[in-house]
N, C-alpha and C positions, 0 to 999 in steps of 0.2 A: 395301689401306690405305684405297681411298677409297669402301668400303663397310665400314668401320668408321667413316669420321668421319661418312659419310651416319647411320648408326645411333645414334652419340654426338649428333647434330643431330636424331634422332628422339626419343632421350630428354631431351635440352635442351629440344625443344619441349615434349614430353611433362608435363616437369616442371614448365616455366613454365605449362602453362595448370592445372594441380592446384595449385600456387600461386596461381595467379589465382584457383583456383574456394575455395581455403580463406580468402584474402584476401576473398571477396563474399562468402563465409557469415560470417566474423568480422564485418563491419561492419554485415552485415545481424543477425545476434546482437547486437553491439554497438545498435544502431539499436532493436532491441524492450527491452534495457536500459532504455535511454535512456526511450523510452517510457511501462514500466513506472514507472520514477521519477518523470515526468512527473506522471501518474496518480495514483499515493501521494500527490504534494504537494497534486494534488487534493484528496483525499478526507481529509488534512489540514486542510485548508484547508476542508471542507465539517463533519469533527468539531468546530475551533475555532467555523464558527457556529454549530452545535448550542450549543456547551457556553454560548457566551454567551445563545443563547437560557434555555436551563436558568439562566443566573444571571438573566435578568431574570425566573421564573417565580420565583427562589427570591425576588426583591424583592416582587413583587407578594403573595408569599406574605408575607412580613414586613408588609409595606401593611394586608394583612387581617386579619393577627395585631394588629396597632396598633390598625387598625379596631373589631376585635372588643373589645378589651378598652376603646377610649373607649366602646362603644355600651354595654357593661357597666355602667362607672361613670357615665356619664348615666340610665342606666333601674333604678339603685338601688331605686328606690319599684317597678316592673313588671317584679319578681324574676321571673315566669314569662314575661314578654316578652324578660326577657334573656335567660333559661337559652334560648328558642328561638333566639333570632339567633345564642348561641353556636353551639345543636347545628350552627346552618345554617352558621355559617363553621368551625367544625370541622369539618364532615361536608366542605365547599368544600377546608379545608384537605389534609384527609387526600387528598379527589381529586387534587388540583394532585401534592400529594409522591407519590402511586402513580401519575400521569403523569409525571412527572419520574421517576420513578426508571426507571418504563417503557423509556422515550426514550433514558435514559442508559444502559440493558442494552442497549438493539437499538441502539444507534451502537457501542457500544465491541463490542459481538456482530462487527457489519458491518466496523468497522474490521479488528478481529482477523482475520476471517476475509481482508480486503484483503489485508493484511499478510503470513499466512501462505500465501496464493496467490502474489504476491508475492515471498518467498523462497524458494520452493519452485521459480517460477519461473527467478530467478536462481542458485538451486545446480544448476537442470538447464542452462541457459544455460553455466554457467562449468565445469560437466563435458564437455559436450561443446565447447568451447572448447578445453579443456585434451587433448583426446583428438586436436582436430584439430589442433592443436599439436604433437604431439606426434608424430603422422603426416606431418606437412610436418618436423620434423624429421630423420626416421627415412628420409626422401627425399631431405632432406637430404644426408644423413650417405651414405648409398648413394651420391649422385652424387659425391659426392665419394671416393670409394673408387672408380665409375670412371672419375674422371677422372685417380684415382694411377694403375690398374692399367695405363691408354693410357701 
């Protein structure tokens, strides 16, 4: 009899420290969660000042487009002085919008790619979450079977 409670108090130990140890990889999973979230809002937060960057390139671009066209109507009589300061601030313009559009593939590229690392992460986090759940269940469910069968 009392090397079967000694054995029931070998598996109670048994059980609690596999509990413990599913208990310190949950929080520590939970904990690179957390992390990873952290991070996102980062790089959130680092898109948003891109994009406003990009809005203030789109104004300057507007600026120029204004620009261009008073330099226009002032150099009426130096029709071929104007057609050049257009070519130059169209040619300025086109630059500016193939850098912005640039800018705006490789952030939303970079984000994308954040994002689906990201959740790729957290679906493998919450499967094996769920696996070790399911094991400290299942251990559960055992002890308790023998603690009917005593």
């Amino acid at each position: 009899m009392e090397e079967l409670l000694a054995e029931k108090d070998q598996n109670v130990a048994a059980a609690a420290a596999k509990y413990d140890k599913l208990k310190d990889d949950f929080l520590y999973n939970l904990k690179l969660i957390e992390d990873r979230d952290a991070e996102l809002e980062r790089y959130d937060a680092a898109f948003e000042m891109l994009k406003g960057s990009l809005r203030e390139r789109d104004a300057e671009i507007s600026t120029l487009k204004v620009r261009a066209a008073e330099l226009e109507a002032a150099n009426g009589a130096g029709e071929l002085r104007g057609r050049e300061q257009d070519a130059f601030y169209q040619a300025k313009l086109k630059e500016m919008r193939d850098a912005r559009e640039e800018d705006r593939f490789k952030h939303e590229l970079e984000l994308r790619r954040q994002r689906d690392t990201a959740d790729a992460d957290r679906r493998g986090l919450s499967q094996t979450l769920r696996a070790r759940e399911e094991d400290l269940e299942a251990q559960r469910r055992d002890l308790a079977a023998s603690y009917d069968a005593v």
